[in-house]
C-alpha positions as YAML, in Angstrom:
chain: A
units: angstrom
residues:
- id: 1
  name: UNK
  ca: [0.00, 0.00, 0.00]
- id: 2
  name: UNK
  ca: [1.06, 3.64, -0.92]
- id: 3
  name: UNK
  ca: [1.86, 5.57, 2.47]
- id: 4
  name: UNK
  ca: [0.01, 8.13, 0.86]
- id: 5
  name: UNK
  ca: [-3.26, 6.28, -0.10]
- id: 6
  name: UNK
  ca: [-6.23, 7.28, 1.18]
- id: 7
  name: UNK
  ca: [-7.67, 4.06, 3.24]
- id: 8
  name: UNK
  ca: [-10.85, 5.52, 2.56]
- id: 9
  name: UNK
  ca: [-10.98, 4.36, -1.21]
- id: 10
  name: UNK
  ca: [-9.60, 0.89, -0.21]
- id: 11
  name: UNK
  ca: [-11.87, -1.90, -1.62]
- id: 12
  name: UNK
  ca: [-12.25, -5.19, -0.06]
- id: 13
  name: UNK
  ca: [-9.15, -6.78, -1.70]
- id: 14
  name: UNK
  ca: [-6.99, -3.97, -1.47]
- id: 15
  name: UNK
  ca: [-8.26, -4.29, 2.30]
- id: 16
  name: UNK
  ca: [-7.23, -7.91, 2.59]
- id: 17
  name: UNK
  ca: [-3.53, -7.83, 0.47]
- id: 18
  name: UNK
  ca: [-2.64, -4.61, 2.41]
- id: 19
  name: UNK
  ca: [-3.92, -5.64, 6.24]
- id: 20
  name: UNK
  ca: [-0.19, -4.86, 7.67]
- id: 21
  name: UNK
  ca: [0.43, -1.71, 6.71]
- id: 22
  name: UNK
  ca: [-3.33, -0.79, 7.02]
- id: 23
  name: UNK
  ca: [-3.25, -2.12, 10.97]
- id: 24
  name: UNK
  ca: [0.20, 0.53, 11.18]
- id: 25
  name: UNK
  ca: [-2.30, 3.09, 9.71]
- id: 26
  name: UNK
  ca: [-5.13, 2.62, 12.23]
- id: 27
  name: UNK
  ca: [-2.99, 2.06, 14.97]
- id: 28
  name: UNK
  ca: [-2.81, 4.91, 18.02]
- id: 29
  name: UNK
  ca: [-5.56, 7.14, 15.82]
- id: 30
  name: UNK
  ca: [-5.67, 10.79, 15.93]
- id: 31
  name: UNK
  ca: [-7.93, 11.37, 12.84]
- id: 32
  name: UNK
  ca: [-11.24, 10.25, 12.08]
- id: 33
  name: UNK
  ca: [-12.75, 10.53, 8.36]
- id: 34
  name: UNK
  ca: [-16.20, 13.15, 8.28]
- id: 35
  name: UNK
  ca: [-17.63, 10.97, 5.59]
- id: 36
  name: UNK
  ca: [-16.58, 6.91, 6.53]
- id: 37
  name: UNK
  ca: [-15.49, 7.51, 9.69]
- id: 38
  name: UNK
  ca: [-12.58, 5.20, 9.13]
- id: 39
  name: UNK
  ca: [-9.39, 6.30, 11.79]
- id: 40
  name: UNK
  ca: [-5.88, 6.86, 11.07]
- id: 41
  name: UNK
  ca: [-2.86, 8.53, 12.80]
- id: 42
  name: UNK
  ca: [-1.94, 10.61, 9.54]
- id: 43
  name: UNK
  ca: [-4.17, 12.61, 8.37]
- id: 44
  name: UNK
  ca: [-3.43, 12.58, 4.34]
- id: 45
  name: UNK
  ca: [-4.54, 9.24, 4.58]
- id: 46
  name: UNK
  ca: [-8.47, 10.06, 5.39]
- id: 47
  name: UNK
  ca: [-10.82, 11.86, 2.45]
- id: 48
  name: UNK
  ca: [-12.07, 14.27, 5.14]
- id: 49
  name: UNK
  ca: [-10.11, 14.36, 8.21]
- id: 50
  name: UNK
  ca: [-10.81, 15.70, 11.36]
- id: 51
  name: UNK
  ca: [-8.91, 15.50, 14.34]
- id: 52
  name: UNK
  ca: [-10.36, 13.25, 17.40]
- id: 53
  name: UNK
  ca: [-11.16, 15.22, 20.57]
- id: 54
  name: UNK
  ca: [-8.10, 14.27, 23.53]
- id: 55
  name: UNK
  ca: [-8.65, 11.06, 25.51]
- id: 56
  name: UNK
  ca: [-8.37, 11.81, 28.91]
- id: 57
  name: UNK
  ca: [-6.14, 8.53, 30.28]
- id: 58
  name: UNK
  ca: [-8.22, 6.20, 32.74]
...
């Protein structure tokens, strides 16, 4: 998978060959897509990010 791909456009095979560096993606998230609401720690790789409110730590 590009590092640069938008995980947003990902079909289901692209989802399935590229599950490594998608789980990388989605790991620790700080940005949540406005129209799939997919997660990712980079934004570039959302459609329409936005970034996730703090966690507060339990």
């Amino acid at each position: 998978m590009n590092p640069n791909h938008k995980i947003c456009k990902l079909d289901k095979k692209e989802i399935e060959e590229n599950m490594p560096a998608i789980v990388d993606v989605v790991s620790k998230p700080k940005y949540i897509c406005q129209k799939c609401a997919r997660v990712s720690k980079k934004k570039k790789n959302l459609c329409k990010p936005k970034k996730l409110p703090s966690r507060s730590k339990d």
